[in-house]
MARMARLUM-402224 format. One record per residue: residue number from 1; residue in one letter; x, y, z of N, C-alpha, C in turn. Coordinates in Angstrom, 1 decimal. Each point is the difference from the previous one (the first is absolute). Layout:
N
   n res   n_c1   n_c2   n_c3  ca_c1  ca_c2  ca_c3   c_c1   c_c2   c_c3
 NUM   A      X      Y      Z      X      Y      Z      X      Y      Z
...
END
This chain:
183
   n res   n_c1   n_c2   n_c3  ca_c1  ca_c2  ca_c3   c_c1   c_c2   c_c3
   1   X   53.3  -38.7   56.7   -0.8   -0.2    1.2   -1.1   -0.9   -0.3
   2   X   -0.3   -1.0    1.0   -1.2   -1.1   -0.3   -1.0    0.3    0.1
   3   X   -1.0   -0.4   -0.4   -1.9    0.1    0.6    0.3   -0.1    1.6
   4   X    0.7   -0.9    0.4   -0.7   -0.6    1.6    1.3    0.9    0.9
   5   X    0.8    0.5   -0.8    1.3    0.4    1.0   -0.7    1.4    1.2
   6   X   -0.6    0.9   -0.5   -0.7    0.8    1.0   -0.6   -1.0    1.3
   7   X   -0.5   -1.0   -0.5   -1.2   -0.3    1.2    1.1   -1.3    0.8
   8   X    1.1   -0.6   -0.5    0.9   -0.5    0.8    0.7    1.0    0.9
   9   X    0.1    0.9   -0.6    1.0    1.1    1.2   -0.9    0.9    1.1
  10   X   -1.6    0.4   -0.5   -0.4   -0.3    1.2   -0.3   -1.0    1.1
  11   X   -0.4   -1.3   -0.5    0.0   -0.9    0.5    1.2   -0.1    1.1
  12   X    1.4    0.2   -0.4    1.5   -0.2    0.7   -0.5    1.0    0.8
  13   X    0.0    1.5    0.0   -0.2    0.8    1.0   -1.1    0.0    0.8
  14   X   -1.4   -0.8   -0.3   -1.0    0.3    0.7    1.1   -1.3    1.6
  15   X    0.4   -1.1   -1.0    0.7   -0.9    1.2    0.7    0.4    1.0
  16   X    0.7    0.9   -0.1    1.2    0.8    0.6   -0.6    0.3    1.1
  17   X    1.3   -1.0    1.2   -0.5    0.5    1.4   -1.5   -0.8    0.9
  18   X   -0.7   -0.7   -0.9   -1.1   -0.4    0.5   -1.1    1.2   -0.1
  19   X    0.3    0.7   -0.4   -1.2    1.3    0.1   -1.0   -0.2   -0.7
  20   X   -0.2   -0.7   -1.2   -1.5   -0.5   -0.2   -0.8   -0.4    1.0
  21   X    1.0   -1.2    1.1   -0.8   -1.1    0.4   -0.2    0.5    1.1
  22   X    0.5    1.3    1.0   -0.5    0.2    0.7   -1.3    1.2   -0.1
  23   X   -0.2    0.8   -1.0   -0.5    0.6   -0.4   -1.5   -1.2   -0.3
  24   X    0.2   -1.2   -0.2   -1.1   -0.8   -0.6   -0.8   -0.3    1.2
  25   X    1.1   -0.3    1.1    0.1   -0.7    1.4   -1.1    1.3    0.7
  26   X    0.1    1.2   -0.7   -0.7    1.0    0.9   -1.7    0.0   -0.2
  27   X   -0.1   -0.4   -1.6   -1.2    0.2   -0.7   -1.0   -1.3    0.4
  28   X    0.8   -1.1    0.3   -0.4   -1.0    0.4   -0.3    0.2    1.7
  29   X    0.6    0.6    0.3   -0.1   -0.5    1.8   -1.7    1.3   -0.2
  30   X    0.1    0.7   -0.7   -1.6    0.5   -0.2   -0.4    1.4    0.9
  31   X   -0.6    1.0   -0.5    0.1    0.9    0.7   -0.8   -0.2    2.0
  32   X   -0.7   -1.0   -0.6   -0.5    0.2    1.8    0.9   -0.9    1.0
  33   X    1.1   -0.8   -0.7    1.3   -0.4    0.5   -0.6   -1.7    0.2
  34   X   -0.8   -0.5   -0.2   -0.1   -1.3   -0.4    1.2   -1.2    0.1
  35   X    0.9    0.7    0.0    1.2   -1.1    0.0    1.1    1.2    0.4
  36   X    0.3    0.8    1.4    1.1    0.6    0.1    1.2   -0.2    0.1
  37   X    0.5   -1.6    0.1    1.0   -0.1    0.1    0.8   -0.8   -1.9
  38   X   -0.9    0.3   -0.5    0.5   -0.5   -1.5    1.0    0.9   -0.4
  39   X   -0.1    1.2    0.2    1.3    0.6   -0.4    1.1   -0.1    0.4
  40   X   -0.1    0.0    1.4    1.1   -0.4    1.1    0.8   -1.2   -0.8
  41   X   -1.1   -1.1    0.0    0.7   -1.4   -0.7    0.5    0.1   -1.4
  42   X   -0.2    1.1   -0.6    0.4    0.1   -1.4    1.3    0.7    0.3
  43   X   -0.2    1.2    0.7    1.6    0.4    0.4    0.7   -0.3    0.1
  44   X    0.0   -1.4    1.4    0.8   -0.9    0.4    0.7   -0.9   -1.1
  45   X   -1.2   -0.5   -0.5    0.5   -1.2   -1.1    1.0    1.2   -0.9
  46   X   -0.5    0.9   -0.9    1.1    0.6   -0.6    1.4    0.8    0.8
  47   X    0.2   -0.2    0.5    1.4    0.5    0.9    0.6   -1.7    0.4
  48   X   -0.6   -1.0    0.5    0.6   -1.3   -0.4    0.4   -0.2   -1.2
  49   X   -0.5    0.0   -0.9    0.0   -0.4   -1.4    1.2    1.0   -0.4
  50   X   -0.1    0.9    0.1    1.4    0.9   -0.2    1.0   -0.6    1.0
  51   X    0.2    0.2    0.9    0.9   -0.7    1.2    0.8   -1.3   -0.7
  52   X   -0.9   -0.7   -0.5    0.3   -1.6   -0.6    0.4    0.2   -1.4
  53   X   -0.3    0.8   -1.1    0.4    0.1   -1.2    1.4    0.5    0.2
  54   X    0.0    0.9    0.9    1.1    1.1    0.1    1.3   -1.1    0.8
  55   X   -0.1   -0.9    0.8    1.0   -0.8    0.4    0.3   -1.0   -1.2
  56   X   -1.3   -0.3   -0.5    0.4   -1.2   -1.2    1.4    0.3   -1.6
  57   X   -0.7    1.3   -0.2    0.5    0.7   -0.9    1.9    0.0    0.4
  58   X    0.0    0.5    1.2    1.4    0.2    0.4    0.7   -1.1    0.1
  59   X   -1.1   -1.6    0.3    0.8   -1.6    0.3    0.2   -0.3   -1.7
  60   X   -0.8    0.5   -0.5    0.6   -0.6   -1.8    0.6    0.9   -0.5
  61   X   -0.3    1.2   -0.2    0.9    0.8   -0.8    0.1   -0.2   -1.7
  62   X   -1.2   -0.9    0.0    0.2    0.2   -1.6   -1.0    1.6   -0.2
  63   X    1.0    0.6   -1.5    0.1    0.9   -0.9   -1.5    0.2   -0.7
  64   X   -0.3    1.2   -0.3   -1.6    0.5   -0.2    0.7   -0.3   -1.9
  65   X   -1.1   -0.8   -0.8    0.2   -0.3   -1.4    0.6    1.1   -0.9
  66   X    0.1    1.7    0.2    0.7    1.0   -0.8    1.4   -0.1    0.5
  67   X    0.5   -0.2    0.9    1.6   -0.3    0.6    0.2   -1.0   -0.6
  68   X   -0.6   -1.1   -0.4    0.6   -1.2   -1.1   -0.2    0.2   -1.0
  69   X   -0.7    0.8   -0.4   -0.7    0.3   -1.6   -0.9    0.7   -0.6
  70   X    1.4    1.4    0.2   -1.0    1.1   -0.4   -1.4    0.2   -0.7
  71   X   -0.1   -0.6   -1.2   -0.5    0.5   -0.7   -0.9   -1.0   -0.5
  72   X   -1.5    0.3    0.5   -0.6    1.1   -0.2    0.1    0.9    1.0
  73   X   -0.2    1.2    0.4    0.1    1.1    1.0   -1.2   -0.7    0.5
  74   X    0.0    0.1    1.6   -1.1   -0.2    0.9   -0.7    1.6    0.0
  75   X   -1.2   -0.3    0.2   -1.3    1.0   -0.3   -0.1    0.9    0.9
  76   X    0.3   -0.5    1.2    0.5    1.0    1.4    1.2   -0.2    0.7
  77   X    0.3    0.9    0.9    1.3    0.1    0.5    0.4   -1.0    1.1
  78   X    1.0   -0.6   -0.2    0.8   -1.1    0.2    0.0    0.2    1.6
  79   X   -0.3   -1.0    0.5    0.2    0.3    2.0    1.4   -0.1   -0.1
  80   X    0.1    0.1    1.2    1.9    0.0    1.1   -0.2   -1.8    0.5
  81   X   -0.7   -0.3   -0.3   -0.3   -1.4    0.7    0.2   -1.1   -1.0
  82   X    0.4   -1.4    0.5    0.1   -0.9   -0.4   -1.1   -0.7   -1.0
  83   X   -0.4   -0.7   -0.8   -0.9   -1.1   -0.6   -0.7   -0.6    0.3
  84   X    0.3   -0.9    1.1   -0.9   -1.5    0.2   -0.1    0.5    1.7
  85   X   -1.3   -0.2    0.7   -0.9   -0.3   -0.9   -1.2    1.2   -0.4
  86   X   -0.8    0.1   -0.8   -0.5    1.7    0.1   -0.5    0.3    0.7
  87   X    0.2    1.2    0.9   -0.6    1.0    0.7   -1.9   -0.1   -0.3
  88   X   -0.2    0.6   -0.8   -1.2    0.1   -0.4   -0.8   -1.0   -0.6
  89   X    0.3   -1.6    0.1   -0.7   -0.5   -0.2   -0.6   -0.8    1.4
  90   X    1.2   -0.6    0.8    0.6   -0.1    1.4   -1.8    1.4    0.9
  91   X    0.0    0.7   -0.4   -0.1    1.0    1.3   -2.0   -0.2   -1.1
  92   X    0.0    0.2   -0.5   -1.1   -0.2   -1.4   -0.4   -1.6    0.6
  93   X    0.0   -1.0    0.1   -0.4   -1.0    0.0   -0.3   -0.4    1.4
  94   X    0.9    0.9    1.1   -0.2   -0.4    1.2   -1.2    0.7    0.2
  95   X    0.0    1.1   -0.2   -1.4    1.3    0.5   -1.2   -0.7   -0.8
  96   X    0.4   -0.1   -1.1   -1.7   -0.8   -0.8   -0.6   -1.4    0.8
  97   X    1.3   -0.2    0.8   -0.5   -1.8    0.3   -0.7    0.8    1.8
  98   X    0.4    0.8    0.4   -0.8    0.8    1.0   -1.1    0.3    0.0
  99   X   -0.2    0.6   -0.7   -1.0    0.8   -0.4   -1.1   -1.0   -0.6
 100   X    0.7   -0.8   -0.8   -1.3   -1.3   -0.5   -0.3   -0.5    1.4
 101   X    0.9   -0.3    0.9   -0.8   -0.6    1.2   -1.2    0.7    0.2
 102   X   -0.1    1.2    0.4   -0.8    1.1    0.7   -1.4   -0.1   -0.8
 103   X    0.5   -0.1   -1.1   -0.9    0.4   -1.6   -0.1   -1.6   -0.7
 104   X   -0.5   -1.0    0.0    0.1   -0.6   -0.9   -0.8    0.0   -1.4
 105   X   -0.9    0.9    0.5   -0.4   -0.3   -1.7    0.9    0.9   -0.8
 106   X    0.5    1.2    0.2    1.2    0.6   -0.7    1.4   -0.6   -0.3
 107   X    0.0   -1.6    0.5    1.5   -0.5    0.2    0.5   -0.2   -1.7
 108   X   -1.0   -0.3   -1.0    0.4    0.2   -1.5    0.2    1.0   -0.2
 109   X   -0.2    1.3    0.1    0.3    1.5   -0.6    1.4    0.2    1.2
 110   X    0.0   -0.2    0.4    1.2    0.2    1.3    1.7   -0.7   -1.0
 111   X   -0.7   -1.2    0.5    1.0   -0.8   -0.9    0.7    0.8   -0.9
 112   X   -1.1    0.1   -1.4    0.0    0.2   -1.3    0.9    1.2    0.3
 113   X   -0.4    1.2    0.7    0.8    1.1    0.1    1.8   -0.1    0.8
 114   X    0.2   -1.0    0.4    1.1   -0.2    0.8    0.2   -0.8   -1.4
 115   X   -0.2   -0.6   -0.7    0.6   -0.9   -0.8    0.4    1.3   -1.2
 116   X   -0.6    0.9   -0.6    0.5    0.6   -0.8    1.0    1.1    0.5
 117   X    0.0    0.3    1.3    0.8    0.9    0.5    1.3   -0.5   -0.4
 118   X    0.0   -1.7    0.6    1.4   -0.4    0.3    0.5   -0.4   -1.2
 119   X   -1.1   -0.3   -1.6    0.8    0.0   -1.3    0.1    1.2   -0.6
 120   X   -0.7    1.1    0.7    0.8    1.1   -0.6    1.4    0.6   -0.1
 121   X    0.5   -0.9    1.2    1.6    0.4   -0.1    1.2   -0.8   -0.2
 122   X   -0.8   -1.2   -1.1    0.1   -0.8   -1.0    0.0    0.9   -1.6
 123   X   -1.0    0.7   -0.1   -0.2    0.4   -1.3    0.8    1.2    0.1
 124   X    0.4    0.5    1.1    0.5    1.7    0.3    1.1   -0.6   -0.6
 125   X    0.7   -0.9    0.1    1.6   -0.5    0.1    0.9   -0.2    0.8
 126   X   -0.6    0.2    2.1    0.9    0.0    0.6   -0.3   -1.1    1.1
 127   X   -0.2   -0.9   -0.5   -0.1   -2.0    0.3   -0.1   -0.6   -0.8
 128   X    0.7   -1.5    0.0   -0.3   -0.6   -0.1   -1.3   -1.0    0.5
 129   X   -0.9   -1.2   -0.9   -1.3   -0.4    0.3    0.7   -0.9    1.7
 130   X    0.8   -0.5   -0.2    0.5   -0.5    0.9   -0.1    0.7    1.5
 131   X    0.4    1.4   -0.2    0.1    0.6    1.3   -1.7    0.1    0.2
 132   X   -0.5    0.5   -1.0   -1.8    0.5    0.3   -0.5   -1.8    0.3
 133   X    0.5   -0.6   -0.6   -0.7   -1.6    0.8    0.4   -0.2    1.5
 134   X    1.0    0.2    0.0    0.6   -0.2    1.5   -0.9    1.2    0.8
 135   X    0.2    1.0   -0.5   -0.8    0.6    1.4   -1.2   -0.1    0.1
 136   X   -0.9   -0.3   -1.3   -1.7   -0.2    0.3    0.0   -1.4    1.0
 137   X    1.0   -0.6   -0.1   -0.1   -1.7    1.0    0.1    0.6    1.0
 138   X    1.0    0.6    0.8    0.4    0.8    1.2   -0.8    0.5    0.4
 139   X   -0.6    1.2   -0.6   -1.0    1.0    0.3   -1.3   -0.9    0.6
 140   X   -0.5   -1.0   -0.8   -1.5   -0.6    0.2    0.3   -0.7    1.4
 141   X    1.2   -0.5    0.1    0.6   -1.2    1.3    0.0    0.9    1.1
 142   X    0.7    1.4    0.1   -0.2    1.1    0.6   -1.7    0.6    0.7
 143   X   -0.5    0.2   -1.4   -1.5    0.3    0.5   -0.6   -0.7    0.6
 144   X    0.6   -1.7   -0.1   -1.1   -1.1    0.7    1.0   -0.2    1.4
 145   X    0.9    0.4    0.1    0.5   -0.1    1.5   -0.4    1.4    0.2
 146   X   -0.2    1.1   -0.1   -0.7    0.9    0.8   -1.3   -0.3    0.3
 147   X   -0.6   -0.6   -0.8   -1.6   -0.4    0.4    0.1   -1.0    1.5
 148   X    0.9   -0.8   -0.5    0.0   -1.5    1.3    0.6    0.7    1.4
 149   X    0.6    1.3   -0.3    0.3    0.2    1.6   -1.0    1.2    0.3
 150   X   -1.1    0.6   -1.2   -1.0    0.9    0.5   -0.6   -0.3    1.5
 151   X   -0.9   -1.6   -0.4   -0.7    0.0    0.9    0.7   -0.3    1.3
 152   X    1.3   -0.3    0.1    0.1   -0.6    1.7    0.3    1.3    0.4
 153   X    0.6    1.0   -1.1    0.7    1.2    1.3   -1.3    0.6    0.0
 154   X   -1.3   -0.1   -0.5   -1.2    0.7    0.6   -0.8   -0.9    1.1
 155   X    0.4   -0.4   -0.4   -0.4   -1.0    1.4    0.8    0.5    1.2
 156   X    1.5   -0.4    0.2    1.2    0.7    0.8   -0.8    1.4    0.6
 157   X   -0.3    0.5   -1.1   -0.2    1.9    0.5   -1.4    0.3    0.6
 158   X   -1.2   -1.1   -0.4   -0.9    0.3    0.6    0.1   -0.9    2.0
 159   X    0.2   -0.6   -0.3    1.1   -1.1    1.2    0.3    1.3    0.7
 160   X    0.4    1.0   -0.2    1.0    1.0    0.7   -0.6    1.3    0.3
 161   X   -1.4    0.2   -0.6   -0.7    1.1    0.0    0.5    0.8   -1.2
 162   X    0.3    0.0   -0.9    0.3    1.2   -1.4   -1.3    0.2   -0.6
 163   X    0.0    1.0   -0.2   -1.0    0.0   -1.1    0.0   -0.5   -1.4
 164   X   -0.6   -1.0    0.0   -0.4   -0.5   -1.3   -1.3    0.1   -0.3
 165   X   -0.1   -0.6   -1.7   -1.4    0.2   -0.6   -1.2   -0.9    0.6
 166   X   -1.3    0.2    0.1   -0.5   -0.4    1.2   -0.7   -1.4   -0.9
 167   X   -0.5   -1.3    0.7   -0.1   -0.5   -0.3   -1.7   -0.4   -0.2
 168   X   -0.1   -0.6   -1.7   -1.4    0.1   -0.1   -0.7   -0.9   -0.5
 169   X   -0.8   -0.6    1.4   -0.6   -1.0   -0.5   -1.1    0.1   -1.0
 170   X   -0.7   -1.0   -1.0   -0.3   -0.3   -1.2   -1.7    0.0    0.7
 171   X   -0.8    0.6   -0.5   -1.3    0.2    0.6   -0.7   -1.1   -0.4
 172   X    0.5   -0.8   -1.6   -1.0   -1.4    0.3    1.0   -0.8   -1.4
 173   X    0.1   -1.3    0.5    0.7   -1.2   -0.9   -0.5    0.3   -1.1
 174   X    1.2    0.1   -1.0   -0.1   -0.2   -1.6   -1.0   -0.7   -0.1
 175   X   -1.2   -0.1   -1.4   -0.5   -0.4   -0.4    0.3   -1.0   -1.1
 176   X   -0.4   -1.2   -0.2    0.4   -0.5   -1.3   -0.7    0.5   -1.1
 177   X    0.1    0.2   -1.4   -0.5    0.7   -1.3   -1.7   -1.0    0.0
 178   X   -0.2   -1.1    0.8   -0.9   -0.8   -0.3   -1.5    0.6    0.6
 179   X    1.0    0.2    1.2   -1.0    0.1    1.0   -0.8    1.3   -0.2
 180   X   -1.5   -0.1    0.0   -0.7    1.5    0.0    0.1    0.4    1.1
 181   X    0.3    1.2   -0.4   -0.1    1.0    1.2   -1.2    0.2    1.2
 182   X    0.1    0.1    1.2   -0.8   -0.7    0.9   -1.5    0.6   -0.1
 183   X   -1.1    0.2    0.6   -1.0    0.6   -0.3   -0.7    0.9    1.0
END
């Protein structure tokens, strides 16, 4: 057993299902609800992102790396599912590229954590880098087409009377770093 093999297999499990990200999606939207629909949008994105892996998987059909070659044993148990492209890098890269919208100064720790998720099941044994490349591309293209249609369907819904997050104007123009503060 390796030094790093424990912390890749939680890494694979923490990925499973999106449950980090929405769990992250909760801590971020903030207890006094600051952002209440960030979960919502994290949900959404990971049930697309599944929706999309889960049809891609079935159009290729290529074989998870232990069905071509056994050995070494994979570190955790083998899905029922196809290969390409990974599940958890795919669903990992779309929710981080979310959630960086919402958050940008956290968009490098977001990243960073969607990026080890998705080579953890590289190191586990049950991808190829190929499939975890393909779905971090998907996943981020995913996250940035949920952002581009955020704003018009809140627009659409306020248009309609829904309740949305209320909107808040800026009490006074950025300052440049130059300018002293007024007197």
């Amino acid at each position: 057993m390796g030094l790093l093999d424990p912390v890749f297999q939680t890494l694979t499990y923490a990925g499973s299902f999106g449950l980090v990200w929405l769990a992250l999606a909760l801590v971020i939207a903030g207890r006094p609800w600051r952002r209440p629909w960030l979960p919502v949008r994290v949900a959404a994105t990971v049930l697309l992102a599944e929706a999309l892996q889960g049809t891609l998987k079935v159009l290729v059909g290529r074989d998870r790396p232990p069905l071509a070659n056994p050995e070494p044993e994979p570190l955790v148990a083998l899905a029922p599912t196809y290969s390409f492209p990974s599940g958890h890098a795919l669903v990992a890269f779309a929710s981080a590229t979310v959630l960086a919208a919402a958050v940008p100064r956290l968009r490098w720790p977001l990243l960073g954590l969607a990026a080890l998720i998705a080579w953890s099941r590289v190191y586990v044994g049950v991808h190829y880098p190929g499939d975890v490349l393909a779905g971090a591309l998907l996943g981020i293209a995913l996250g940035l087409l949920v952002e581009a249609v955020r704003r018009p369907l809140r627009d659409w819904a306020r248009d309609r009377g829904a309740p949305t997050a209320p909107r808040r104007p800026r009490a006074d123009p950025p300052r440049s770093r130059r300018e002293p503060p007024p007197a």
